[in-house]
Structure formats: C-alpha cells, structure tokens
C-alpha positions as CSV (number, residue, x, y, z in Angstrom):
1,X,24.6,16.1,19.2
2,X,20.7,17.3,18.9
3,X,19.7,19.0,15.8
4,X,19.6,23.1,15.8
5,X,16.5,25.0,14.7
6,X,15.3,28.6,14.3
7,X,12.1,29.8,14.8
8,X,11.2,33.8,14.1
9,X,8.3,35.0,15.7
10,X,8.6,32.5,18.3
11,X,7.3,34.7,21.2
12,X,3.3,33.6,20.1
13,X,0.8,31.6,18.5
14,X,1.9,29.5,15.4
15,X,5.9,30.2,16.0
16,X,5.5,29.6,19.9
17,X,3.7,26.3,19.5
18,X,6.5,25.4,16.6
19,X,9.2,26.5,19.1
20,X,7.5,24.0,21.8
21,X,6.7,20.7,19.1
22,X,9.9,21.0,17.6
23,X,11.8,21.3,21.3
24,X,9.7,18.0,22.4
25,X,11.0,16.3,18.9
26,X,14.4,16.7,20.2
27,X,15.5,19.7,19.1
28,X,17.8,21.9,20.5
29,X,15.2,25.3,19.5
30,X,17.0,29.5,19.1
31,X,13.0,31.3,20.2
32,X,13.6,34.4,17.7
33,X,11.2,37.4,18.6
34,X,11.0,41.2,19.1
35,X,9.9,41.2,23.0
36,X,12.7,40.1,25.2
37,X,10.1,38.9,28.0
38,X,8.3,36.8,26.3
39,X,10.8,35.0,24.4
40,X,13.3,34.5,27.1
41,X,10.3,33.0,29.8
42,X,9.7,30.2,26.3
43,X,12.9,29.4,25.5
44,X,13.5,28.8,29.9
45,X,10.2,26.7,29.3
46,X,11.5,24.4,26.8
47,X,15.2,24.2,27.2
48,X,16.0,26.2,24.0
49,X,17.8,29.8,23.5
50,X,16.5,33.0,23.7
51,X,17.6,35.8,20.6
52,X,16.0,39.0,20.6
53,X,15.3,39.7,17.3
54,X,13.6,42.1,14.8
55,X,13.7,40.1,11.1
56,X,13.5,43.6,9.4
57,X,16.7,44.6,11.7
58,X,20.0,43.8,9.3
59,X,21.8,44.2,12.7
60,X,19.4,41.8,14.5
61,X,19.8,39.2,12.1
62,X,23.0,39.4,11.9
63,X,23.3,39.0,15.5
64,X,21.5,36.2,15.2
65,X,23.0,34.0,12.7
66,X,25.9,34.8,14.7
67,X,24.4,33.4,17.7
68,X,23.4,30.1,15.4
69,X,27.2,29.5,14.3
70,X,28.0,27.4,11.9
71,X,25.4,24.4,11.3
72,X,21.4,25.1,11.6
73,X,18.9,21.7,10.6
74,X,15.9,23.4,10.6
75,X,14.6,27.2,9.7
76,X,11.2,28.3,10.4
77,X,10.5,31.3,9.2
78,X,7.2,32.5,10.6
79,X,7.8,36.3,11.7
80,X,4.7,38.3,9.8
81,X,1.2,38.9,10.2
82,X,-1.3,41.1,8.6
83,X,-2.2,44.4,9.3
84,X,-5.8,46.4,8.3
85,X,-8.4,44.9,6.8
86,X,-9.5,47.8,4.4
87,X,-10.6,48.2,0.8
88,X,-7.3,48.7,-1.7
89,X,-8.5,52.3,-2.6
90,X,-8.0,53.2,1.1
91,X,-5.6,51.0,2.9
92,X,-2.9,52.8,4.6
93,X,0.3,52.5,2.7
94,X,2.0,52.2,5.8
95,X,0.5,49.4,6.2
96,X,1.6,47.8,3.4
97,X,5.4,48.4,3.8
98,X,4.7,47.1,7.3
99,X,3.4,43.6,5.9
100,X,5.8,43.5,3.3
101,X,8.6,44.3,5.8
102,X,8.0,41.9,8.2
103,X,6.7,38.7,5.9
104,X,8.8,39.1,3.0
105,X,12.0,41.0,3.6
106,X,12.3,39.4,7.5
107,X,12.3,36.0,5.8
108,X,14.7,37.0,3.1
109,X,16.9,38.8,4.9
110,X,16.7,35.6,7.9
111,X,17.3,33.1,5.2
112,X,20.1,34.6,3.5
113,X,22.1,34.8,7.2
114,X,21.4,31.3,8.2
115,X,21.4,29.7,4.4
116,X,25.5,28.8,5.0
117,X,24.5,27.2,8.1
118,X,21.5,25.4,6.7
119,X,23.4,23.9,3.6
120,X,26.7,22.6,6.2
121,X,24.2,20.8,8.2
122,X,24.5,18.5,4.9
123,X,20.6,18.0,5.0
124,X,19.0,21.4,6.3
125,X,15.5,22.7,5.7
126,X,13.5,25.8,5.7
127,X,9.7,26.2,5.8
128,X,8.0,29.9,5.5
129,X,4.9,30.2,6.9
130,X,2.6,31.6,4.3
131,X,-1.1,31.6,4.1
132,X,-3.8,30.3,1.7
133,X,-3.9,34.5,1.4
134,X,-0.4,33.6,-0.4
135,X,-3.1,31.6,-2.9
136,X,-6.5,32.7,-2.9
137,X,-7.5,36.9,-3.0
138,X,-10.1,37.7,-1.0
139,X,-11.9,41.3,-0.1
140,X,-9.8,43.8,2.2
141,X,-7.1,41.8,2.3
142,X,-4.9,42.8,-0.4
143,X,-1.5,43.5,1.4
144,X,-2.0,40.7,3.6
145,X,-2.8,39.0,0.2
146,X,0.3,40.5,-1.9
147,X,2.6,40.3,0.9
148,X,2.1,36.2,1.2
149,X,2.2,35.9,-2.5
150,X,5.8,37.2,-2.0
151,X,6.6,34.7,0.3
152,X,5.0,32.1,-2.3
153,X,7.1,33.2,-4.7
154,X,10.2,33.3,-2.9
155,X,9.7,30.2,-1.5
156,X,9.5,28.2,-4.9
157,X,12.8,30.9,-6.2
158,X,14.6,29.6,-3.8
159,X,13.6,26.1,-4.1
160,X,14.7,26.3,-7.6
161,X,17.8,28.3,-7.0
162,X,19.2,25.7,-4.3
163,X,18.0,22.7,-5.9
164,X,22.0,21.6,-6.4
165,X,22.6,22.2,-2.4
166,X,21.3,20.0,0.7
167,X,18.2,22.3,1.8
168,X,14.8,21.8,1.6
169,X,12.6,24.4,0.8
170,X,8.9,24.1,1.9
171,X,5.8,26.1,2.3
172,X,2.9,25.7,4.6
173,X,0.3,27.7,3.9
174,X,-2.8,28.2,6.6
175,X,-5.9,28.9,6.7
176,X,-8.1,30.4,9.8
177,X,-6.4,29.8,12.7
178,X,-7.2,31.5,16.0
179,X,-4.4,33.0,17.9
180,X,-4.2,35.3,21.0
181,X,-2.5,37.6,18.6
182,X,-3.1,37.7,14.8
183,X,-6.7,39.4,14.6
184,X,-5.9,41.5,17.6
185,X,-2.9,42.4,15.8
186,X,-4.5,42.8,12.7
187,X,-7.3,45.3,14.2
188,X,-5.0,47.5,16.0
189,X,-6.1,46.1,19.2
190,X,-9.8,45.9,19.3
191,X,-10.9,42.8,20.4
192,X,-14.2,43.1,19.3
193,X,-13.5,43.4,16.0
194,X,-10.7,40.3,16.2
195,X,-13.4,38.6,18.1
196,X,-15.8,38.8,15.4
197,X,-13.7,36.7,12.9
198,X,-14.0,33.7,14.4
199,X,-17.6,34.5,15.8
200,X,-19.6,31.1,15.1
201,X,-16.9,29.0,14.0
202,X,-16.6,26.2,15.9
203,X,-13.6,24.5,15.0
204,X,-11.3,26.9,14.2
205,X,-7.1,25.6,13.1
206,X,-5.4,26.5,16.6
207,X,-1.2,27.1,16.6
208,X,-0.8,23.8,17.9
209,X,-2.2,22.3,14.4
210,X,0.4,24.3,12.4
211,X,3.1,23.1,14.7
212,X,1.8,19.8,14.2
213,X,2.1,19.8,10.7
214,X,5.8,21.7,10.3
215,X,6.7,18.5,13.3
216,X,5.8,16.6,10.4
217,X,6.9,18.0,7.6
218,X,10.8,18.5,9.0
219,X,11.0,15.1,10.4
220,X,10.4,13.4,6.7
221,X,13.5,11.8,5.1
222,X,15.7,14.4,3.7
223,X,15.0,13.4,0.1
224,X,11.4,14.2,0.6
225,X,10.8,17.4,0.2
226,X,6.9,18.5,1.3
227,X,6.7,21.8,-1.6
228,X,3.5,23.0,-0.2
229,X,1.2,22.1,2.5
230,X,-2.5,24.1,2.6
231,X,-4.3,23.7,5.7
232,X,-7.6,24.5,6.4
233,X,-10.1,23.8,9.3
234,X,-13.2,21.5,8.0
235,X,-15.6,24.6,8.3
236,X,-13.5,26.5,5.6
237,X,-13.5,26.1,1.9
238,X,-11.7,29.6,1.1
239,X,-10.2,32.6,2.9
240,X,-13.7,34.3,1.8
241,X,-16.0,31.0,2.7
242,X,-16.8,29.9,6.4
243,X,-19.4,28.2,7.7
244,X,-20.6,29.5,10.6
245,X,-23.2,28.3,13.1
246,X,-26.3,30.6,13.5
C-alpha cells in the first residue's frame, strides 16, 4: 500500500512543486486548494486526488479529513502567504486577520482534523511551512512577520505536546523564493511591484528547492525528527539583506 500525504495550498508554487516531489517519491498525494481548476488539472498530472479546500473553512476541512480516512503519513501544511507590505502604523487590519487566518488558524485547524490519522499511520509527520519572517523582523512586514511567528510557535507546542505519540513535527522555514504567485499575491496584483523584489537577484530559491528539501526531510528514519530547516539562497543573509547585481 503507498504512503498518504496532504498538501494545502497545493494548487501553486512551493505546495504544487511538494505535491509533484512527494508524488514522484511514491506517494499517493490529496492536492488541497481553494480553486477547483487548478487543483484538479495537478492532481490528474500526478496521479494524486483532488480536495477543494479552504483551510480557514471548518466545513472544508472537515470534508477533507473525511476524504483522507483513517491513516495520513505525511502533512504538509503550506496554505498562507503574506499580504501588504506597509509600515505597522498603517497596515490594513484586514490584512492582518487575513494572514493570520490563512497561516495560522488553516494550519491549526488542518492539523487538528488529520492529527488522528497522522498518529494511526504509527510513524506520521507534519511539516508547516514557515518563513525566516517566522525568525527574523524586517521593515513592512510585520503581519507577514507575526503571522509566521505563530506558526513557529505552534509548531514547537505541538512538538512538545505530542512528543509521547508517533508524529513528527517539523518546520521549514524559507527565505526568498520566487513564485508565480506570492509577491503578486502579496501586492494585490501589480506585477511591477512583485517584479521588483526579485529585481537583480540572480539566484533566487525557486518552489522546486522547498520541495526538495521537505522530499528530504519526510523521507528520514522516523526517529529523526528534522525540528527546523532555514533556507536561504546564497545571495541572502537576512529577510532585510540581498545582494543584488547592479
């Protein structure tokens, strides 16, 4: 029987490419996302299943642990992303209860549905996506920056909390990485402005290094349990510090 895994935001970038390493690993893969289209041409792609989902839907998640059943190996929670990149005295509020919405309570409420699952796999894992925003403050970014804290905190709760059951509990935590989505997203849709972050880097992290890494870190023993990974492209010393060519 292949090993079961979730992945949330599995419709683009870093939860698409996860979706597609962990499939080629052998892994029978449930593509968890928002826009039916999208996720059901992936999971076609890669042999996998196909849950439309909402991680700050109750209903959705519930719908979806019932579509998991009774025995998950691996969860990837990676639903999130950042939105606004204003100055604290002036960031829209909404905003905030967006971030903390879809990276903190999605992955809570996900993780709660599929934990019974996880722990009767008898060796199951889960690894949140976080950021080195989820370590490091940095100018404008402050409920991108709180919001990954959460999930920082949360994930080392839980570790400690299940440290008695059969479930790893990992972290990997990214630096700049360029997506077709996450600045685009981020900027409201002006790709000018998402363009611009990544102007004269040249070597930017793409998806397919995060999904990489989590390849990696779920196929280790099951006594090993990888706490926290940080990855950061060369040209990057700290959310705020970036070399960039002239």
């Amino acid at each position: 029987m292949s090993k079961l895994a979730v992945v949330t935001g599995a419709s683009s970038g870093i939860g698409e490419a996860t979706a597609r390493r962990l499939a080629a690993d052998g892994f029978e893969v449930v593509c968890a996302a928002r826009r039916a289209e999208r996720i059901e041409a992936v999971a076609a792609e890669i042999g996998g299943r196909a849950v439309v989902c909402d991680v700050t839907s109750a209903d959705d998640v519930a719908r979806l642990a019932t579509e998991v059943g009774d025995r998950l190996d691996v969860l990837v929670n990676n639903a999130g992303g950042a939105l606004g990149l204003a100055p604290a005295a002036e960031t829209d509020v909404a905003h905030w209860r967006g971030m903390f919405e879809s990276n903190v309570v999605g992955t809570l409420q996900v993780t709660q549905a599929l934990l019974p699952a996880l722990v009767a796999s008898g060796a199951g894992t889960i690894v949140n996506v976080g950021s080195i925003a989820g370590r490091v403050a940095y100018e404008g970014g402050s409920g991108y920056v709180a919001a990954k804290h959460a999930v920082a905190a949360l994930t080392e709760t839980l570790r400690l909390e299940l440290v008695d059951q059969p479930v790893r509990v990992e972290e990997i935590a990214p630096g700049m990485v360029r997506t077709e989505e996450f600045a685009l997203t981020r900027f409201g849709g002006d790709q000018e402005r998402a363009d611009n972050v990544y102007a004269g880097v040249a070597e930017p992290l793409v998806a397919q290094d995060i999904a990489d890494a989590i390849g990696w870190m779920v196929s280790r023993p099951a006594h090993v349990n990888i706490d926290l990974l940080v990855i950061k492209p060369r040209v990057q010393a700290a959310p705020h510090k970036v070399h960039r060519d002239a």
